[in-house]
Backbone as JSON Lines, residues from 0, in Angstrom:
{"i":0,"aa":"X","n":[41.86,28.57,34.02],"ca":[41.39,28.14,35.33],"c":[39.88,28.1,35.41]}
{"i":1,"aa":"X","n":[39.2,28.38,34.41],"ca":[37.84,28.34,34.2],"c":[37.13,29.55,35.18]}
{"i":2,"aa":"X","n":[38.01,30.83,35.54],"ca":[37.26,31.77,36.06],"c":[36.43,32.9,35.32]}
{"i":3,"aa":"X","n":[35.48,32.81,35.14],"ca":[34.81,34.46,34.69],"c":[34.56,35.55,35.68]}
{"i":4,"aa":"X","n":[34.59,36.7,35.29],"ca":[33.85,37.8,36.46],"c":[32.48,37.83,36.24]}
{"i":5,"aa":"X","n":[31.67,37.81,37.25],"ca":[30.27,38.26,37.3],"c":[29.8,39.32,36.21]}
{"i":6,"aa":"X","n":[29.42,39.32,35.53],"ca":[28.33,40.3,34.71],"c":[28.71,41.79,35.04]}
{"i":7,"aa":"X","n":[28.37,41.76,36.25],"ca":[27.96,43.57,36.93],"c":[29.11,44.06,37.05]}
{"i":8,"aa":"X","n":[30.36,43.25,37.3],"ca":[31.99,43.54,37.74],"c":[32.36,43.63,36.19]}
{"i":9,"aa":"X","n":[32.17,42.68,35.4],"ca":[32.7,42.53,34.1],"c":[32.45,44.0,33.32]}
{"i":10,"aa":"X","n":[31.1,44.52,33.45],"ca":[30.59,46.02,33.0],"c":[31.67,47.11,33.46]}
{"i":11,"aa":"X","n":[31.71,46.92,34.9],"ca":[32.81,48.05,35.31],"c":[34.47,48.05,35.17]}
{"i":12,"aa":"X","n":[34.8,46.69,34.12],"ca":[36.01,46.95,34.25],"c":[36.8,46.58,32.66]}
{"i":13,"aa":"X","n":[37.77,47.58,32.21],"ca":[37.86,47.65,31.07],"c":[38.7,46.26,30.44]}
{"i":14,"aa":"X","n":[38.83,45.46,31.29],"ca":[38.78,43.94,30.59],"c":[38.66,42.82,30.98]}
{"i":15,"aa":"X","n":[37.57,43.08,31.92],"ca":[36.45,42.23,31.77],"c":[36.96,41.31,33.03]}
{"i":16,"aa":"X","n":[37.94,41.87,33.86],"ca":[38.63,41.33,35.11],"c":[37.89,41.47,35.94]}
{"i":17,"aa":"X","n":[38.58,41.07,37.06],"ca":[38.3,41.04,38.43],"c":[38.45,42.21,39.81]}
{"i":18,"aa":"X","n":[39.21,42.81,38.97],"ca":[40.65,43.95,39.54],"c":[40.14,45.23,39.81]}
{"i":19,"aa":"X","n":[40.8,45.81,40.41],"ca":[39.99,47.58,40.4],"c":[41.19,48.33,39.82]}
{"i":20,"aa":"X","n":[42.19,47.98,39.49],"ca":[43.14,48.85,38.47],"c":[42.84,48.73,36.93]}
{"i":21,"aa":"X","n":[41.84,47.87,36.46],"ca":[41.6,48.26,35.79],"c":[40.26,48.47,35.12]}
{"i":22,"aa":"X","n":[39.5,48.88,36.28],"ca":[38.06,49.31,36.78],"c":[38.05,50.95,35.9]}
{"i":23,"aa":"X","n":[36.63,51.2,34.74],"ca":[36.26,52.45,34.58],"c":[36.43,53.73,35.66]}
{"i":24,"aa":"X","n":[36.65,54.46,34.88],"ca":[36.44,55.77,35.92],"c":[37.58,56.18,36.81]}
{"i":25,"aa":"X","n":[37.2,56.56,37.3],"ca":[38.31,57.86,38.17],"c":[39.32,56.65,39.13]}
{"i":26,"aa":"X","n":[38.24,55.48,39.52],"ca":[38.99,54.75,40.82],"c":[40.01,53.91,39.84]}
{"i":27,"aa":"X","n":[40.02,53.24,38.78],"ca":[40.45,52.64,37.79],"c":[41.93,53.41,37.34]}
{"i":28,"aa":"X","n":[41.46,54.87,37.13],"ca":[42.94,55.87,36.55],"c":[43.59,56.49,37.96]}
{"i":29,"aa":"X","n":[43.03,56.38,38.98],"ca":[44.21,56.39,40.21],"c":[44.9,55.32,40.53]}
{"i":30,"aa":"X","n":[44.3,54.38,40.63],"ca":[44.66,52.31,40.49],"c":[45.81,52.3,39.98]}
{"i":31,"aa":"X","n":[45.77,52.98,38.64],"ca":[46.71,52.7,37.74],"c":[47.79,53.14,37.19]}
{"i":32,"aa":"X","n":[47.0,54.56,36.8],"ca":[48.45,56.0,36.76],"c":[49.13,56.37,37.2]}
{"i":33,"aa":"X","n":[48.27,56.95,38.68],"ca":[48.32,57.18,39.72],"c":[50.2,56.89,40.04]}
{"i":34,"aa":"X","n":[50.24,55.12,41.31],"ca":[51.37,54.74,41.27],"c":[52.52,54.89,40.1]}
{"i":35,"aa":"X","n":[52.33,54.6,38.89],"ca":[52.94,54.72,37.7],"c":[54.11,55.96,37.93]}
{"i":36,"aa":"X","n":[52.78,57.24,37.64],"ca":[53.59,58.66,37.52],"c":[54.38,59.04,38.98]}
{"i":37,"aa":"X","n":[53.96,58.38,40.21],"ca":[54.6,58.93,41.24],"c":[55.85,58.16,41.22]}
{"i":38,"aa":"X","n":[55.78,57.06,40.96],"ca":[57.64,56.41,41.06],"c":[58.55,56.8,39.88]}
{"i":39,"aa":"X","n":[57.9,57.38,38.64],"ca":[58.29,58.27,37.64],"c":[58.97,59.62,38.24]}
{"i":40,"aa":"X","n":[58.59,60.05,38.69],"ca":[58.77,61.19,39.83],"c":[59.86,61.29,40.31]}
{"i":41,"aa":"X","n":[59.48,59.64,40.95],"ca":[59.95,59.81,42.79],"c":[61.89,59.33,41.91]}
{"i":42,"aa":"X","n":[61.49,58.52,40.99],"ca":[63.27,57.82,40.8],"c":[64.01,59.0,40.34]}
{"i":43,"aa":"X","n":[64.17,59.86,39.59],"ca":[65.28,60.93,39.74],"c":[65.26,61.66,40.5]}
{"i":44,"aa":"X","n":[64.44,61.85,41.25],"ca":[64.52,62.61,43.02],"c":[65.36,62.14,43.7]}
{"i":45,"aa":"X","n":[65.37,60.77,43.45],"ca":[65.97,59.95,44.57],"c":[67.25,59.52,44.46]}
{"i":46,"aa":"X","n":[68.02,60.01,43.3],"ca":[68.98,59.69,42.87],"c":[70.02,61.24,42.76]}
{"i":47,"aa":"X","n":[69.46,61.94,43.41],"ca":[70.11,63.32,43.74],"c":[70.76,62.71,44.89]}
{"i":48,"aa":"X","n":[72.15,63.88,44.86],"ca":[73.05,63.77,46.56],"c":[72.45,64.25,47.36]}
């Protein structure tokens, strides 16, 4: 589609996206893990009587 990210966005994100899930740093590994491990969690919880 002929899009690049800006320079300064491209620095903060570990590929070179647009995105904040997969943005360096702490906001990047809540983005991402974060949801991941909680529905990891949450599905055999939820599957109790």
């Amino acid at each position: 589609m002929g899009w690049d990210a800006p320079d300064q966005w491209a620095a903060l994100n570990n590929q070179n996206g647009t995105n904040l899930h997969n943005s360096n740093g702490l906001a990047g590994s809540l983005l991402d893990q974060l949801p991941r491990n909680l529905l990891t969690l949450a599905a055999p919880i939820s599957a109790l009587p």
